[in-house]
BAZA-376581 format. One record per residue (C-alpha): residue number from 1; residue in one letter; x, y, z. Coordinates in steps of 0.1 Angstrom, whole numbers, plus 5000, padded with zeros to 4 digits. Layout:
<atom n="NUM" res="a" xx="X" yy="Y" zz="Z"/>
...
END
This chain:
<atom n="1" res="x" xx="8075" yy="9316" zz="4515"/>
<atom n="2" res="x" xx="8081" yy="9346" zz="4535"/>
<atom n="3" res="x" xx="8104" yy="9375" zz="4523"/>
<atom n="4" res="x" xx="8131" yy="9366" zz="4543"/>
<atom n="5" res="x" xx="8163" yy="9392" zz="4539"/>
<atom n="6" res="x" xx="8196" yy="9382" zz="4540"/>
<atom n="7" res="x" xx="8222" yy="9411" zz="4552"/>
<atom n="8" res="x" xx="8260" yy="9405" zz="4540"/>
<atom n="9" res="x" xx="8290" yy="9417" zz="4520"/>
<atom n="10" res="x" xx="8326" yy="9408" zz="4515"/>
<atom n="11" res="x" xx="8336" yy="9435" zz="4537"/>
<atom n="12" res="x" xx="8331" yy="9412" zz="4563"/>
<atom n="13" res="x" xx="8352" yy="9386" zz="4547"/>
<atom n="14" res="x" xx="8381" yy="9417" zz="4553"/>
<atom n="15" res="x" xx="8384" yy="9416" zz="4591"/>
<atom n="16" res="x" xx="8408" yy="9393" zz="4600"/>
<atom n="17" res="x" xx="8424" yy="9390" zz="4633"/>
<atom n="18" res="x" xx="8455" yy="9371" zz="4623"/>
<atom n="19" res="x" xx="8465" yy="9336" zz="4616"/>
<atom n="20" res="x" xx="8449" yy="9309" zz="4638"/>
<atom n="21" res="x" xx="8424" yy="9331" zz="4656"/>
<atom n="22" res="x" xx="8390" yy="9311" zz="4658"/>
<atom n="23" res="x" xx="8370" yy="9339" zz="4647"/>
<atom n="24" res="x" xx="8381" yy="9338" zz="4611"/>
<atom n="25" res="x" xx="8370" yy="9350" zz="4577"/>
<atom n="26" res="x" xx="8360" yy="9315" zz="4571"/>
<atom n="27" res="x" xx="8334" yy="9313" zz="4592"/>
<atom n="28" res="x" xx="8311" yy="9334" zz="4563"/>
<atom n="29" res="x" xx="8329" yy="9322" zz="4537"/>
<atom n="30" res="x" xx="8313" yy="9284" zz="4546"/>
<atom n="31" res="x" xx="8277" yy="9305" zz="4544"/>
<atom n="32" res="x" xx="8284" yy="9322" zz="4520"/>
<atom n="33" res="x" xx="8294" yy="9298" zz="4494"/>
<atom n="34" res="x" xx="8267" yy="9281" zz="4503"/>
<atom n="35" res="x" xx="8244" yy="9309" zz="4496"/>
<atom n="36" res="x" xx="8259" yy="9316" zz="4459"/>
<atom n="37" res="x" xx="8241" yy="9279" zz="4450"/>
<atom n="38" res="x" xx="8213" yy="9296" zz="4425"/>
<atom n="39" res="x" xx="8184" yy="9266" zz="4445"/>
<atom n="40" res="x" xx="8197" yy="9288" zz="4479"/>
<atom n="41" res="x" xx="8199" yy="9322" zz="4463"/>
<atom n="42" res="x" xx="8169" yy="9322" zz="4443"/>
<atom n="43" res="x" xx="8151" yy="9322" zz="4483"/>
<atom n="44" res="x" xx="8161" yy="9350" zz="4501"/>
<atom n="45" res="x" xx="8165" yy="9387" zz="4494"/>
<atom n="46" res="x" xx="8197" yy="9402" zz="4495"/>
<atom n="47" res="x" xx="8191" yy="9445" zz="4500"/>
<atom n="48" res="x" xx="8218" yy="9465" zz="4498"/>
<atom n="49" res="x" xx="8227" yy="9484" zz="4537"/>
<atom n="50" res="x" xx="8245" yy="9513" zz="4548"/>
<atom n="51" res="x" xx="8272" yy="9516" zz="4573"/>
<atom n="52" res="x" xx="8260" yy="9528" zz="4612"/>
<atom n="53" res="x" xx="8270" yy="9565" zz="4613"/>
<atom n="54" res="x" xx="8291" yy="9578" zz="4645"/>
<atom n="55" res="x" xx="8261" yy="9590" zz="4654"/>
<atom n="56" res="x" xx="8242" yy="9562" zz="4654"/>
<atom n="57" res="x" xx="8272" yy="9541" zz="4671"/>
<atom n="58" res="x" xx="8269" yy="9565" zz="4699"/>
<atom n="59" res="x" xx="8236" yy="9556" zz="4707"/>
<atom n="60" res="x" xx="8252" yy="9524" zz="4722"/>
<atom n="61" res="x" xx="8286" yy="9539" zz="4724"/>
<atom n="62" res="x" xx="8310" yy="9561" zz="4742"/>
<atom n="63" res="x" xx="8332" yy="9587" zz="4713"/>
<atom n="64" res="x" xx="8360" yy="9570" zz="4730"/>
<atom n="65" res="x" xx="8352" yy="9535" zz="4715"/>
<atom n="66" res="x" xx="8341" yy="9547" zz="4687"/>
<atom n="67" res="x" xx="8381" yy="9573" zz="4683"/>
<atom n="68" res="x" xx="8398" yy="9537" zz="4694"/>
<atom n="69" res="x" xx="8380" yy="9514" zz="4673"/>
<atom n="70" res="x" xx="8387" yy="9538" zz="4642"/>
<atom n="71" res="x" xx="8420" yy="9548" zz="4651"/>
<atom n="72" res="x" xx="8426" yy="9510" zz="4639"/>
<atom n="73" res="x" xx="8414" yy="9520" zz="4601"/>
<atom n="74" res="x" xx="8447" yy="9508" zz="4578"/>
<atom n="75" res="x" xx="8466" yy="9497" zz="4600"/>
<atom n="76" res="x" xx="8482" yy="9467" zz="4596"/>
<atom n="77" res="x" xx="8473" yy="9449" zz="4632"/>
<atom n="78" res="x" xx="8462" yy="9457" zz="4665"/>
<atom n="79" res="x" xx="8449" yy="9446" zz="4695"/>
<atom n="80" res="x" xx="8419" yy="9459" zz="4715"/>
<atom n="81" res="x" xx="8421" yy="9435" zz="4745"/>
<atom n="82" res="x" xx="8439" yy="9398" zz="4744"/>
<atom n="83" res="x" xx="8410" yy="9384" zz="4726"/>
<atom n="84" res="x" xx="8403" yy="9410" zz="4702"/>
<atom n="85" res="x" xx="8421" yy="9424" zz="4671"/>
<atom n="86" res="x" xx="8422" yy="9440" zz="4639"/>
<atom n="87" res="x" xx="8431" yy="9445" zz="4606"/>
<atom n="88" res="x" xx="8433" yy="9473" zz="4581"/>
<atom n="89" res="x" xx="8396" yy="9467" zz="4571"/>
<atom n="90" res="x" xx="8380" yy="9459" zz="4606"/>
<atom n="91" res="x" xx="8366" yy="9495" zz="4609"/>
<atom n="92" res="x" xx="8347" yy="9493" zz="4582"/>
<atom n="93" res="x" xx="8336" yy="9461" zz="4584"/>
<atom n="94" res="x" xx="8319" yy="9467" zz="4621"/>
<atom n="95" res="x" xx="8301" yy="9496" zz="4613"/>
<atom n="96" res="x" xx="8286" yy="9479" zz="4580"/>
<atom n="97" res="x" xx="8280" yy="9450" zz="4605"/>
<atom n="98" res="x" xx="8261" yy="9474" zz="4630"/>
<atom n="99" res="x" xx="8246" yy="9496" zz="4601"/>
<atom n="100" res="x" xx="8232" yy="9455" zz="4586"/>
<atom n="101" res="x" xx="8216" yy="9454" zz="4618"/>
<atom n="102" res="x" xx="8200" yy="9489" zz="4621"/>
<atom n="103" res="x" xx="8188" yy="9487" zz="4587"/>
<atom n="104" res="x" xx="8176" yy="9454" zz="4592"/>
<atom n="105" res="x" xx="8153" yy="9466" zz="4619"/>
<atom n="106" res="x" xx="8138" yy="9495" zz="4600"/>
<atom n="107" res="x" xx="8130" yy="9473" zz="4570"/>
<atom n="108" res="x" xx="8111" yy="9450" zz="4592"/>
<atom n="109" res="x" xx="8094" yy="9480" zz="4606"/>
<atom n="110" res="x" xx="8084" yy="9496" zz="4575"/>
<atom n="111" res="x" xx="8071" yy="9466" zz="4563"/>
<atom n="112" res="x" xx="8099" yy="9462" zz="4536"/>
<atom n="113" res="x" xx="8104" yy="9423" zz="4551"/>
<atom n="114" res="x" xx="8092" yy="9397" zz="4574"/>
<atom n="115" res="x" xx="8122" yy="9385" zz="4590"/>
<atom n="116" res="x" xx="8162" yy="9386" zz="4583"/>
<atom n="117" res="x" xx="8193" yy="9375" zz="4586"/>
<atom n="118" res="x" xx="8221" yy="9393" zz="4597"/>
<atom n="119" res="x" xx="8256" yy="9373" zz="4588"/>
<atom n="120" res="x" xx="8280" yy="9396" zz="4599"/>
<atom n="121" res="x" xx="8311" yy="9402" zz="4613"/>
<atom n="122" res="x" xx="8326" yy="9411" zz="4637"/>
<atom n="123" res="x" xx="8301" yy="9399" zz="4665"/>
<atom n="124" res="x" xx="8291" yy="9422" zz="4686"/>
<atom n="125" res="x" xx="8275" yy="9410" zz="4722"/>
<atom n="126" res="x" xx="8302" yy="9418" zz="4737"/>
<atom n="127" res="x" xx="8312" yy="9444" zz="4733"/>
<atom n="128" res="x" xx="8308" yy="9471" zz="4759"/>
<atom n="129" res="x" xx="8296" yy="9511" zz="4756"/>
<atom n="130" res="x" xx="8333" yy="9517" zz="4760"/>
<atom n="131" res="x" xx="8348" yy="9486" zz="4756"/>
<atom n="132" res="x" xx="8358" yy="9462" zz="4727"/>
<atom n="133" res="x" xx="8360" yy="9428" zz="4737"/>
<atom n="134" res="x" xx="8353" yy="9392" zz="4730"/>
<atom n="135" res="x" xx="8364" yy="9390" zz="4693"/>
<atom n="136" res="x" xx="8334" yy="9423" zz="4692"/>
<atom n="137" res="x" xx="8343" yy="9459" zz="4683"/>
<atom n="138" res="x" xx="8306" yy="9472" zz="4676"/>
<atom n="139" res="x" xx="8276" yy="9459" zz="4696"/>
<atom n="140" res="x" xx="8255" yy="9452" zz="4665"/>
<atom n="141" res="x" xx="8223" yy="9441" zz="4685"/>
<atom n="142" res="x" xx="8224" yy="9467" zz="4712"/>
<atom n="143" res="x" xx="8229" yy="9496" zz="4685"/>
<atom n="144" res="x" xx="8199" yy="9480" zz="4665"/>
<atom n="145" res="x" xx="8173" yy="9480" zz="4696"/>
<atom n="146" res="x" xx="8186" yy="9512" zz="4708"/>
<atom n="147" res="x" xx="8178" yy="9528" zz="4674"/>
<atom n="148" res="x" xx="8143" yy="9510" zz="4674"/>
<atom n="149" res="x" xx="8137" yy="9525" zz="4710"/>
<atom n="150" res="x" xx="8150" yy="9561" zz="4702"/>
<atom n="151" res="x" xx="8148" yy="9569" zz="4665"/>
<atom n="152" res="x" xx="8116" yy="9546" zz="4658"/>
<atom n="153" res="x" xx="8102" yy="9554" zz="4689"/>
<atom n="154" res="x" xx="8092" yy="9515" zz="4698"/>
<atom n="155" res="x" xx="8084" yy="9506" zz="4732"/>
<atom n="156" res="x" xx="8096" yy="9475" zz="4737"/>
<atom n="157" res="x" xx="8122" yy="9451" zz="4721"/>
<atom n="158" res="x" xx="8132" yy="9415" zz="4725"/>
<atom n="159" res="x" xx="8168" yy="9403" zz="4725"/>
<atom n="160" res="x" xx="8171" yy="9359" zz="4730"/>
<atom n="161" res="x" xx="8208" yy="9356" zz="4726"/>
<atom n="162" res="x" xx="8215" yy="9318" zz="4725"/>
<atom n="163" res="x" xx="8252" yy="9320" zz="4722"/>
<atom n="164" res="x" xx="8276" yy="9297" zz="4743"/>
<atom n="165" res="x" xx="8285" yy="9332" zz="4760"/>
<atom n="166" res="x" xx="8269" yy="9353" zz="4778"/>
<atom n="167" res="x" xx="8265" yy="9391" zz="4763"/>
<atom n="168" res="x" xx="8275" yy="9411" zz="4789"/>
<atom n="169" res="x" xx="8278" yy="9439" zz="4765"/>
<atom n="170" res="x" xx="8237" yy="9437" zz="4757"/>
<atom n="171" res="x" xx="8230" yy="9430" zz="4792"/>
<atom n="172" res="x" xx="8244" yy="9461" zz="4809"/>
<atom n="173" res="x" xx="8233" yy="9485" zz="4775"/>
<atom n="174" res="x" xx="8201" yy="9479" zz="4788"/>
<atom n="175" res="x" xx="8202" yy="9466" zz="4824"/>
<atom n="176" res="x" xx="8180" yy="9499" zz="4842"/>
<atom n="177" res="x" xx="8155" yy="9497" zz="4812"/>
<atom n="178" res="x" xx="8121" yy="9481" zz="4807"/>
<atom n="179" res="x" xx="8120" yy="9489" zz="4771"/>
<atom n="180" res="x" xx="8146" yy="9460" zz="4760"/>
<atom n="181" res="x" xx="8139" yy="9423" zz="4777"/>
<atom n="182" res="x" xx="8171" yy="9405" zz="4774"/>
<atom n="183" res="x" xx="8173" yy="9365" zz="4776"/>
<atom n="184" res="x" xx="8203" yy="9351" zz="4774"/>
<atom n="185" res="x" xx="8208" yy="9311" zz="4780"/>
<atom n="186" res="x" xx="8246" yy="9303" zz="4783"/>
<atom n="187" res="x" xx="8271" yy="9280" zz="4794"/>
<atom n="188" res="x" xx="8284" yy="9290" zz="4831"/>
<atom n="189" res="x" xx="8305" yy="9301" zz="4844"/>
<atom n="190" res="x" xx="8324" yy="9305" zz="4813"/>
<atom n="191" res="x" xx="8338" yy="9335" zz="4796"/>
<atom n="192" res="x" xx="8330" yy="9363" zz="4805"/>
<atom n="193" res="x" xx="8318" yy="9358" zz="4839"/>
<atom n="194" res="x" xx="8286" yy="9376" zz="4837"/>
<atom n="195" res="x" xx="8253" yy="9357" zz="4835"/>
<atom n="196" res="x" xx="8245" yy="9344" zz="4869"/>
<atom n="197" res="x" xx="8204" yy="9336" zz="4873"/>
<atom n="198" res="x" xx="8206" yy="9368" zz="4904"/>
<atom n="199" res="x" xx="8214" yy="9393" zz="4875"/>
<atom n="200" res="x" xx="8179" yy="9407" zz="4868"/>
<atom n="201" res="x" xx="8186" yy="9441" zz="4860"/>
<atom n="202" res="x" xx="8179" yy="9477" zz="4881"/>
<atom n="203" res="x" xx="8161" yy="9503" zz="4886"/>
<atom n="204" res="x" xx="8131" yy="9502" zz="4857"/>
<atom n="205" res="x" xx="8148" yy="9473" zz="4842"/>
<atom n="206" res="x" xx="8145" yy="9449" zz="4874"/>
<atom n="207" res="x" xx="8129" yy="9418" zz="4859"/>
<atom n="208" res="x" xx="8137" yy="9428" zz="4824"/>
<atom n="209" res="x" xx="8172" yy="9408" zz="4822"/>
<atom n="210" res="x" xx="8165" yy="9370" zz="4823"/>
<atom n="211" res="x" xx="8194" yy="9347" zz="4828"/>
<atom n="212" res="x" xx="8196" yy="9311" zz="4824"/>
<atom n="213" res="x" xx="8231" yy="9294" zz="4834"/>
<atom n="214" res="x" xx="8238" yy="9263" zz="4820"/>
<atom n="215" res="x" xx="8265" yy="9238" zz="4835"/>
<atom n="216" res="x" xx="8272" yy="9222" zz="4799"/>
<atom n="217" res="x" xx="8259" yy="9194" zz="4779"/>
<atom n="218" res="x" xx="8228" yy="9204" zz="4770"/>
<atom n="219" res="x" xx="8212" yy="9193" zz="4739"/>
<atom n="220" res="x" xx="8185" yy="9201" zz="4714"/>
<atom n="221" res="x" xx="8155" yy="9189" zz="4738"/>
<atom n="222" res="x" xx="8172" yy="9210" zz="4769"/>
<atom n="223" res="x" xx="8170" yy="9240" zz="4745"/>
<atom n="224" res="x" xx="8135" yy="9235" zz="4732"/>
<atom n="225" res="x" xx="8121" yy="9230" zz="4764"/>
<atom n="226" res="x" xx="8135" yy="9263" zz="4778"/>
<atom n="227" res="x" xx="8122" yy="9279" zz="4749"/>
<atom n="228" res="x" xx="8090" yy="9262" zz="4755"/>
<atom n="229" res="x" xx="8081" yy="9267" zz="4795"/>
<atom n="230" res="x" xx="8100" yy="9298" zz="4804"/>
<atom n="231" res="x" xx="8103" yy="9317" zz="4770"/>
<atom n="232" res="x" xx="8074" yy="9318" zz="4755"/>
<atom n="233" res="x" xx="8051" yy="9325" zz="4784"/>
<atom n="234" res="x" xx="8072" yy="9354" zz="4791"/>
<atom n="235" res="x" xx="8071" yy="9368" zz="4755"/>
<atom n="236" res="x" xx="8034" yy="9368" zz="4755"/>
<atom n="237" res="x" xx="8032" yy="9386" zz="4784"/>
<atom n="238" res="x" xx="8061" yy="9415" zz="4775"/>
<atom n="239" res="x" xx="8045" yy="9417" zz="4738"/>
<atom n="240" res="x" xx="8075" yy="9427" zz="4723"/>
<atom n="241" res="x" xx="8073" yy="9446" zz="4690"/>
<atom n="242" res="x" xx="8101" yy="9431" zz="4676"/>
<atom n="243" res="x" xx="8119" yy="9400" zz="4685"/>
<atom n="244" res="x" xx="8161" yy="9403" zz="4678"/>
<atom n="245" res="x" xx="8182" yy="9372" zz="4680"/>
<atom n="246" res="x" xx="8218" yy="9372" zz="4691"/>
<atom n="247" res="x" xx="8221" yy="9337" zz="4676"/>
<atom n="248" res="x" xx="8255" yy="9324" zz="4684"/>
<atom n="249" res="x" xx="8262" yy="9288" zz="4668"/>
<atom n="250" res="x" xx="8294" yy="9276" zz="4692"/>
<atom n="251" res="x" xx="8265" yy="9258" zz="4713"/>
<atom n="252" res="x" xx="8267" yy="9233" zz="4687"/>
<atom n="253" res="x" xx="8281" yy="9195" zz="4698"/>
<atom n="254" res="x" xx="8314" yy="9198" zz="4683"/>
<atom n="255" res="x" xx="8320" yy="9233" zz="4687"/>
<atom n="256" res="x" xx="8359" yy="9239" zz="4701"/>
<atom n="257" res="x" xx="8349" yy="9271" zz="4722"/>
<atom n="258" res="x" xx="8315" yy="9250" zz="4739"/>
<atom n="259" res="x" xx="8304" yy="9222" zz="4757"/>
<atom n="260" res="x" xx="8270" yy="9224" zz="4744"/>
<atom n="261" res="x" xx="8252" yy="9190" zz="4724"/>
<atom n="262" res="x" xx="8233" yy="9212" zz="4702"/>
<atom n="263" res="x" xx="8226" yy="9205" zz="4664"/>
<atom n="264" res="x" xx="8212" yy="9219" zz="4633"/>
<atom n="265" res="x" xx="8176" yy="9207" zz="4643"/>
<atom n="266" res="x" xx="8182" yy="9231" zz="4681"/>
<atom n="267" res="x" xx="8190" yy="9259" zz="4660"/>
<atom n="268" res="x" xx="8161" yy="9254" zz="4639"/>
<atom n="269" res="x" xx="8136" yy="9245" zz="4669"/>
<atom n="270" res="x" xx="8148" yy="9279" zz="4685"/>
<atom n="271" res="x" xx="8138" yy="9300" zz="4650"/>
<atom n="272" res="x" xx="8109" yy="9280" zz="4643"/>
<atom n="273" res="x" xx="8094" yy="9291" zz="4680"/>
<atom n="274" res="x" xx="8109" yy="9323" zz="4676"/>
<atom n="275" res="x" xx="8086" yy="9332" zz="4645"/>
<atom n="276" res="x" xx="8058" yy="9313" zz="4658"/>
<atom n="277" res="x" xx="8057" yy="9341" zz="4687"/>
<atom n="278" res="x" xx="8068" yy="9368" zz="4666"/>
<atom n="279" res="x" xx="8038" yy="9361" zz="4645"/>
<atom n="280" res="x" xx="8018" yy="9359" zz="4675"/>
<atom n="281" res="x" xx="8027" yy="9391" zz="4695"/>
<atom n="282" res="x" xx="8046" yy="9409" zz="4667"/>
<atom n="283" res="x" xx="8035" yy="9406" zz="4628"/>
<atom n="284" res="x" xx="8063" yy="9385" zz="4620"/>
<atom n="285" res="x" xx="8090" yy="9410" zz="4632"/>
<atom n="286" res="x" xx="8119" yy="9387" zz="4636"/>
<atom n="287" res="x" xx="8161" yy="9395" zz="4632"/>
<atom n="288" res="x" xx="8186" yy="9373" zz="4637"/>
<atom n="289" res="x" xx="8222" yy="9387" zz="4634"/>
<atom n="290" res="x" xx="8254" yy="9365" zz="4639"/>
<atom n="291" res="x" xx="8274" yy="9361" zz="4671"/>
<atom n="292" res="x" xx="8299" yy="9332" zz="4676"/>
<atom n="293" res="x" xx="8301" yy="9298" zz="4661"/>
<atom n="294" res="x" xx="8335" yy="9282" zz="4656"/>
<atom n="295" res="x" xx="8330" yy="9246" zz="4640"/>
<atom n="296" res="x" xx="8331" yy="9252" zz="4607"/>
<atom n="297" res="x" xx="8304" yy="9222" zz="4600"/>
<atom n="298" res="x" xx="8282" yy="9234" zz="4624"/>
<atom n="299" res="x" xx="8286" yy="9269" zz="4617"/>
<atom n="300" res="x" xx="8272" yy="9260" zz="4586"/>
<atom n="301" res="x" xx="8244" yy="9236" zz="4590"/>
<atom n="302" res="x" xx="8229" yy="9256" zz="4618"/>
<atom n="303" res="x" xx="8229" yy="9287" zz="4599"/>
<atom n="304" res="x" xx="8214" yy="9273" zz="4572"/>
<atom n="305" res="x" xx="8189" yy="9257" zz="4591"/>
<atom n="306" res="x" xx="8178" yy="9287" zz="4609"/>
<atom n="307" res="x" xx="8179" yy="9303" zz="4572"/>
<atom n="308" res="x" xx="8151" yy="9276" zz="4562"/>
<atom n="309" res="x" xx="8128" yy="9281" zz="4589"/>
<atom n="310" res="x" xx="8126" yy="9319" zz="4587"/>
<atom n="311" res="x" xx="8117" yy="9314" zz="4550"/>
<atom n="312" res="x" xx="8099" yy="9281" zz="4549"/>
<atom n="313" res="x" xx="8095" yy="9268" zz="4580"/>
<atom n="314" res="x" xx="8113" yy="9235" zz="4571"/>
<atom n="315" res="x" xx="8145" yy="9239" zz="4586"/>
<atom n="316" res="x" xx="8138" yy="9203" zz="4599"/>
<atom n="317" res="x" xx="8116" yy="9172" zz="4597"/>
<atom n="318" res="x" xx="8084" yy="9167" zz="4611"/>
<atom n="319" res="x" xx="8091" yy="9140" zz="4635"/>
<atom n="320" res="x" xx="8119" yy="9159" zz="4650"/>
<atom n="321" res="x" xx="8100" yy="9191" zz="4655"/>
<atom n="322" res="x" xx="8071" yy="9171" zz="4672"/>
<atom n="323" res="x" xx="8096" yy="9156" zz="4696"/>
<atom n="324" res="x" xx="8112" yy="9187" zz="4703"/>
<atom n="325" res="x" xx="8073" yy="9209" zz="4703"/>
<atom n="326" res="x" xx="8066" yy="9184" zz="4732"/>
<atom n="327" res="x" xx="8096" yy="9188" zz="4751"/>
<atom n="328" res="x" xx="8095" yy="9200" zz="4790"/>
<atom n="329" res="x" xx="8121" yy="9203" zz="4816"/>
<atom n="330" res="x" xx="8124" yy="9178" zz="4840"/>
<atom n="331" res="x" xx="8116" yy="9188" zz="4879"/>
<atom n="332" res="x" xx="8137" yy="9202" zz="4900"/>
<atom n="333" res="x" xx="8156" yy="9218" zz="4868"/>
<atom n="334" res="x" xx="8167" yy="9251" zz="4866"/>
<atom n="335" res="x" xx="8148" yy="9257" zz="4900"/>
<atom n="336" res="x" xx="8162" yy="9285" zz="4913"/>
<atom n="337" res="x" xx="8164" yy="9305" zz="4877"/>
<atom n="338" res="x" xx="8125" yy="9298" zz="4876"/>
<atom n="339" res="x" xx="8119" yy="9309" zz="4911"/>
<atom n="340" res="x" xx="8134" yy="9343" zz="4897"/>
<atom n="341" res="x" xx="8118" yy="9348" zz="4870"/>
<atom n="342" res="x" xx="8088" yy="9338" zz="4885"/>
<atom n="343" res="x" xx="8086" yy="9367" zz="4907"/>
<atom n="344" res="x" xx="8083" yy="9392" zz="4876"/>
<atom n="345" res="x" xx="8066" yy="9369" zz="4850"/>
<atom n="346" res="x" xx="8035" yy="9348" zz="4851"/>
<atom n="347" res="x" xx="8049" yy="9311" zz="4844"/>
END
């Protein structure tokens, strides 16, 4: 087993944007109960975290966000764009969720752990240097690789974000910069219009954004063999030295927000190569943290399952991982988003 960390707290049970809203306090509370069992909890490390500081907010956001976002503190409701509101607690509970993520990356860092689990809220990819959006207040991810690049003084980071959306907010925190690769895979167009295969990033980051638009309907094999031919060659040539995964669960089949087919075995696929080429190109450094997921079942499963792979590497059986190791997209597939990447990476 490998010291796996798991980062959470009932603060983020506390942020709740108002009866019916999809992103709920129940979506941890289904992980979280599951994660009380003593055969689960016995597993997994559970190390206490500190709240991101304004000052390490700022080195993702503007003071503005960060004066709007706490000018929400005790108050009973309020709304930070149509999709996007709080409660007296939210505050709080999204600079825990950033300050999870931060410390989550220095631990791995300092040797502390091999890999973690952020499960968090509010999500964060979203979320904007000066804008809350998207159900996110705090870009948890983009604060955490920022602080790697600037306070630990790493080179060069990894962000996969597999959610049904794509993170704009990540995207542009880092679109003129070589020092974060971003790869996103999303449904498109879809909320939030961002994501198209042509967005490759400027300046020094030309080449460092990767995009992969998806129409819909794409299941576990679609996913592995992305991960397969077009990940993972580029991840051995970046050499990350540290691997973060936006790892949104609303690509799952049943998932009211999606149009994905994805099940518990994708989600573990995806973590299962993730660590393999973390271990290959980055001593194991691997962080998930929690985006969006709104089937409750799902939610669940595939949490879990990614939970089981960063610890055991069981997260499924052994005839479905050979299946899905073998998996390769057909021809003439994703053509055009190969041809791009193609002209930075070696595929």
């Amino acid at each position: 087993m490998r010291k796996t960390a798991i980062f959470k707290d009932d603060l983020f049970l506390k942020h709740d944007p108002g009866y019916g809203h999809v992103e709920s306090p129940s979506r941890l509370e289904v992980i979280y109960e599951q994660l009380n069992k003593p055969e689960l909890n016995k597993k997994f490390l559970f190390p206490s975290f500190s709240p991101a500081t304004r000052e390490i907010l700022e080195l993702n956001h503007s003071e503005a966000l960060i004066e709007r976002v706490s000018w929400t503190r005790g108050k009973p409701s309020a709304s930070l764009d149509p999709d996007t509101r709080t409660s007296p607690d939210s505050f709080d509970a999204a600079c825990l969720a950033a300050g999870a993520v931060v410390d989550g990356t220095k631990m791995l860092f300092d040797g502390e752990i091999d890999n973690c689990f952020a499960l968090v809220r509010p999500p964060g990819h979203h979320a904007e240097a000066d804008r809350a959006m998207g159900f996110c207040l705090f870009n948890n991810v983009a604060v955490a690789a920022h602080y790697a690049i600037q306070r630990l003084n790493k080179e060069r980071i990894l962000i996969v974000d597999w959610d049904l959306h794509h993170g704009n907010g990540t995207q542009h925190s880092f679109y003129g910069s070589d020092q974060v690769l971003y790869f996103s895979t999303h449904q498109y167009p879809h909320y939030p219009g961002t994501g198209a295969a042509y967005e490759v990033g400027t300046g020094h980051g030309e080449g460092y954004t990767i995009n992969i638009p998806l129409p819909g309907g794409q299941d576990d094999a679609f996913f592995a063999a992305i991960f397969n031919s077009i990940l993972a060659p580029i991840v051995k040539e970046y050499q990350p030295e540290c691997i973060m995964v936006s790892a949104g669960f609303d690509i799952y089949k049943e998932d009211p927000l999606g149009g994905m087919n994805v099940t518990a075995d994708g989600f573990a696929y995806m973590t299962r190569k993730l660590r393999a080429l973390a271990d290959e190109v980055c001593d194991g450094r691997l962080l998930v943290t929690l985006e969006g997921g709104y089937n409750l079942t799902g939610l669940r499963d595939g949490a879990l399952a990614v939970l089981f792979e960063l610890a055991e590497g069981n997260g499924m059986d052994a005839a479905t991982a050979k299946h899905l190791k073998n998996a390769t997209l057909p021809s003439n597939v994703l053509e055009e988003t190969q041809n791009i990447a193609k002209k930075y990476w070696k595929m």
